[in-house]
Structures are given as structure tokens and as C-alpha cells.
N, C-alpha and C positions, 0 to 999 in steps of 0.2 A: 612520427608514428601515430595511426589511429588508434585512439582506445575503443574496447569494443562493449557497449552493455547490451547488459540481457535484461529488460522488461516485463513483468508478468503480466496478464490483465490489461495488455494491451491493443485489444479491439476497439478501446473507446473511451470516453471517459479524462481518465486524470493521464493514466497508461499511455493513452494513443497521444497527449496533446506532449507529456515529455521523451516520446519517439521522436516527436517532429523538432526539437528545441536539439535532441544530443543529434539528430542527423544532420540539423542546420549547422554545424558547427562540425560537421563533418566526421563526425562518429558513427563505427559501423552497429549493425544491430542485430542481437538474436532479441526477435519477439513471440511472449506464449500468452497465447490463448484457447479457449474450448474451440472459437470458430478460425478454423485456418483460411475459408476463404477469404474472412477480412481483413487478417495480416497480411495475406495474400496481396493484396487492392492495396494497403497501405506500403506493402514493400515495392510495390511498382512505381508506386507515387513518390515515395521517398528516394529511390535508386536512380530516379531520372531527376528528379529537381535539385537532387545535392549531391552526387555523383557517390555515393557511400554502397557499400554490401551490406546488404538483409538477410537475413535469416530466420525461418518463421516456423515454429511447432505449435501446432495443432494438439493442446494437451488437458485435458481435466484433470486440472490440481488437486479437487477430492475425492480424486481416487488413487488408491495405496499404491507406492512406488511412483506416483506420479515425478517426484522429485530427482528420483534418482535413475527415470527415466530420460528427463530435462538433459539432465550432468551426462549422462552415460554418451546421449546424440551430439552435446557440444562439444564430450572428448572425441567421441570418431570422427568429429570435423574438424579436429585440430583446430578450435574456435577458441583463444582463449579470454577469459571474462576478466574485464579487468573492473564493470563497473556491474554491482550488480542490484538491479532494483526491484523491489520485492512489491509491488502496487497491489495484485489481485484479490479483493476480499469481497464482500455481503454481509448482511445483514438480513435478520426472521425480526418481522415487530409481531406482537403477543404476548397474552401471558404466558410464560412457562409452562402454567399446567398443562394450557390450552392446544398451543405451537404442535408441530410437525418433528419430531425426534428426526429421523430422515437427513430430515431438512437442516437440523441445527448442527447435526454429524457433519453433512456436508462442507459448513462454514468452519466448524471445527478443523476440520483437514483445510482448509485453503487459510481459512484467516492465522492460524498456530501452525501447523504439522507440514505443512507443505514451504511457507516462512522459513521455518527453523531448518526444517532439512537442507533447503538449499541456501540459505546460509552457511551451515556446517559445512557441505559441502565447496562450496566455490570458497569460503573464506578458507581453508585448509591450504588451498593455493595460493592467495593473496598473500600466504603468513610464508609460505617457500619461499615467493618473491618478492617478500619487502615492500608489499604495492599494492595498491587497490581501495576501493572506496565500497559501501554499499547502504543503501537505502530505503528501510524498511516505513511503509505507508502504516501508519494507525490513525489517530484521529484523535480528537478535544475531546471524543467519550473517554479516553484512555485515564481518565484522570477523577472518574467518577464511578459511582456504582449507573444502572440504568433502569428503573423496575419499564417494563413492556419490550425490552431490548435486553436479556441480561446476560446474557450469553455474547450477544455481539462486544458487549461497553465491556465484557471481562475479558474476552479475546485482542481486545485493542488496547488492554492496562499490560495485558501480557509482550505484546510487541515489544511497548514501552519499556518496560523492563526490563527485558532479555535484551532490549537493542542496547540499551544506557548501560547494563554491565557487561557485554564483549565490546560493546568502544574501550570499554578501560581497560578489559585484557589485553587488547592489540593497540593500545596509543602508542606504546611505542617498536611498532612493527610496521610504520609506514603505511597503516593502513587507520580509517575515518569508518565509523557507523553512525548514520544517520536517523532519526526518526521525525520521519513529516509528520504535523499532527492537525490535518484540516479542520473546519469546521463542516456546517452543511455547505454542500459542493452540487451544482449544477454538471450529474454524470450520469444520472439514472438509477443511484442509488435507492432513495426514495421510491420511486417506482418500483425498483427490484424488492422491495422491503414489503410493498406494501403499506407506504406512513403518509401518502398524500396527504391524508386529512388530518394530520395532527398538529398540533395547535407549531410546533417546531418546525414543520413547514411552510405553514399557516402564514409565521408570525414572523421569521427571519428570512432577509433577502441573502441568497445561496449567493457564492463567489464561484465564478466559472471556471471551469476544469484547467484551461489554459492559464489564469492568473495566480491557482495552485501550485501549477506541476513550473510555471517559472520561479516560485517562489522557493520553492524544493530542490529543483536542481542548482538552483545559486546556492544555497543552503548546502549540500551536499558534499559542492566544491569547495567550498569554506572549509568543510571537514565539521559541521555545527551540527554536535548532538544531538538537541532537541530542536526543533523547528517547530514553530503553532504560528499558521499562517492566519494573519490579520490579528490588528490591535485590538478588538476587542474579543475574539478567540483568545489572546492570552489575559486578558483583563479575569475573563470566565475560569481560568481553566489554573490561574495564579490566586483568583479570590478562593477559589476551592479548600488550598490550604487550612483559611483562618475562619473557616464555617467550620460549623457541626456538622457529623458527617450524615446522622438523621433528616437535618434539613436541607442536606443537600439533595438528598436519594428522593424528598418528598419536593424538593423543586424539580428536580429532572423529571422524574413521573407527572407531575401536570403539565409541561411543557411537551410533551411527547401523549397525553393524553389525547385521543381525536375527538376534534371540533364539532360541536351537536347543532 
């Protein structure tokens, strides 16, 4: 029997390269993203190279009901989710004061509100069936404050948290919650960010989206918690503990400061 996931943010990126890893393995797929025609392109690519069904919505996660728009088209297609992974997020660099509210709304709904809903959502059935796995993407900020980022670094402490306390509700209902926590990742983040020039991209060679999203999806299957891909991602992210947490916030801010 195939299991089927549902992929968020998967046009490209971490999203697109763990499409191609659950189709290789012959896993069917609902994939969402804003642009359908390049799920579109990848469902063609993937339905002929590994003989699997795609499934592709066309959807903007921050906008309201976007989630429950998701659930509502996988129920009328009798689709059902047994794996569900949660990838699609951004990041605004700026100061707070400065930044784009708009903008930061936006990530609010995709990075928290759109996460959570479909979670609640899809795991309510996981927990009927005694089965299913799901894997929510945050990242090594999750585990710091972030000044020029602070809204992203609090939206990805929030995954972390919410992921690590429903694993515990449902550990023993047959069902795994995951949280991936990459470092910098070579997906166009940074770009979308706007952080080229900070000294964090500047100064750290990025791990590619493909070397992530296998490191996650084994991770997943394990049924393993917390996942921080690459030894010194957790080196970073476990020293955090036994600092202060003033000099943590004032190393993160000059590592994310841009390069003059």
C-alpha cells in the first residue's frame, strides 16, 4: 500500500527536493504551493520517472482559510494523508521598527497559522487511524532570540515547541511528530529575505536543499523528534543552553548584521 504525503512549499527549495526522495520510493503526493504551474512541471516529472499519483494545489498559505481549503480538496478527492509535511515558510530581515507589517502578517500566517491548522487538521485523522507521521520544517533559529529577524527566529521557537508537545500527546497513538531544524540552506531563502550581505551568509557555507530534506525524511521515519541537520548546527544550537541568553541575542545580531 502507498502512503500518500502532502508537501507544503513545494515548488523548490527543501519542499521540491523531499517530493522527489517520497516519489522515489514510490510515494504518492498532494503537493501545495502559490505557483501551481510548477507543481504542475514537477508532477509530470515525477508521475513518469517513478510511476506514482500527484496531486497539486495551487494555494496561498497566507491567506485566511487557506488550510482548510487544503483539507476540504484532499477530502473531496478521497485523498487520504497519511504523511504530512509542513516545509512552507520565509523570512522579513529588518529592524522591527523599520520592516513591512504586511509582510510580516504574511509569514505569520504561513510560518504559525497555516502549520498549525493543518496539522490539527490532518493529525485528527492520523489519531482515528492509529497511523501516520508528520513533519513540521523550523530551523536552528528556533532555538534563539534573533534581533534583525525577530519575528521569523520567534515563529520557528514556536514550531519547535508546538511540534515537541503534540509528539508527546500522540506517542502513543501510532503516530511520530517531527521537527527538521536546518541551518542556512542553499533554497533561496536568503534571497527571499533579502540577507545576501549579512555577515551569516557572508561567513557560512549553506548545505543544499537535497542534503536537508534527506536528512529529514530519514529523520521522520525514525519517528525522531527533534532533527538539527549537520554536526555543527547542533553543536550551535546545544551550546545555546549554557550561554547567557543576552550574549546569545548580541552574537546572533552581529552574525546577521550586513557586511560594510
Amino acid at each position: 500500500m502507498k502512503n500518500t504525503a502532502l508537501i507544503t512549499g513545494a515548488s523548490n527549495g527543501i519542499g521540491l527536493e523531499l517530493a522527489k526522495i517520497h516519489a522515489s520510493k514510490g510515494g504518492d503526493l498532494v503537493l501545495v504551493a502559490r505557483n501551481k504551474s510548477k507543481l504542475d512541471e514537477l508532477k509530470a516529472t515525477l508521475e513518469k520517472q517513478y510511476n506514482v499519483s500527484v496531486y497539486t494545489i495551487g494555494k496561498d498559505l497566507s491567506l485566511a482559510n487557506a488550510a482548510q481549503e487544503v483539507y476540504n480538496e484532499t477530502t473531496q478527492q478521497n485523498i487520504q494523508i497519511d504523511y504530512l509535511i509542513n516545509n512552507a515558510g520565509f523570512g522579513v530581515f529588518g529592524m522591527f521598527y523599520e520592516t513591512d507589517w504586511s509582510k510580516e502578517l504574511e509569514m505569520i500566517n504561513v510560518n504559525i497559522v497555516a502549520l498549525t491548522h493543518l496539522t490539527k487538521l490532518y493529525l485528527a485523522d492520523m489519531v482515528k487511524r492509529r497511523n501516520g507521521k508528520i513533519m513540521n520544517v523550523a530551523s536552528t533559529a528556533a532555538f534563539q532570540s534573533g534581533p534583525t529577524m525577530a519575528i521569523y527566529y520567534a515563529s520557528k521557537a514556536f514550531v519547535l515547541s508546538f511540534s515537541e508537545a503534540i509528539n508527546n500527546e500522540v506517542s502513543n497513538k501510532g503516530i511520530t511528530v517531527t521537527t527538521l531544524c536546518p541551518g542556512p540552506t542553499e533554497s533561496g531563502f536568503f534571497e527571499a529575505a533579502a540577507m545576501q550581505d549579512s555577515f551569516l551568509v557572508k561567513g557560512m557555507k549553506a548545505a543544499t536543499s537535497k542534503s536537508v530534506a534527506e536528512y529529514g525524511y530519514a529523520s521522520m521515519m525514525k519517528g525522531k523528534t527533534v532533527a538539527i541537520h549537520g554536526l555543527l548546527n547542533t553543536l550551535m544550537a546545544t551550546s545555546v543552553r549554557f550561554t547567557p541568553r543576552p550574549l546569545v541575542v548580541k552574537l546572533t545580531r552581529k552574525i546577521q548584521n550586513k557586511v560594510k
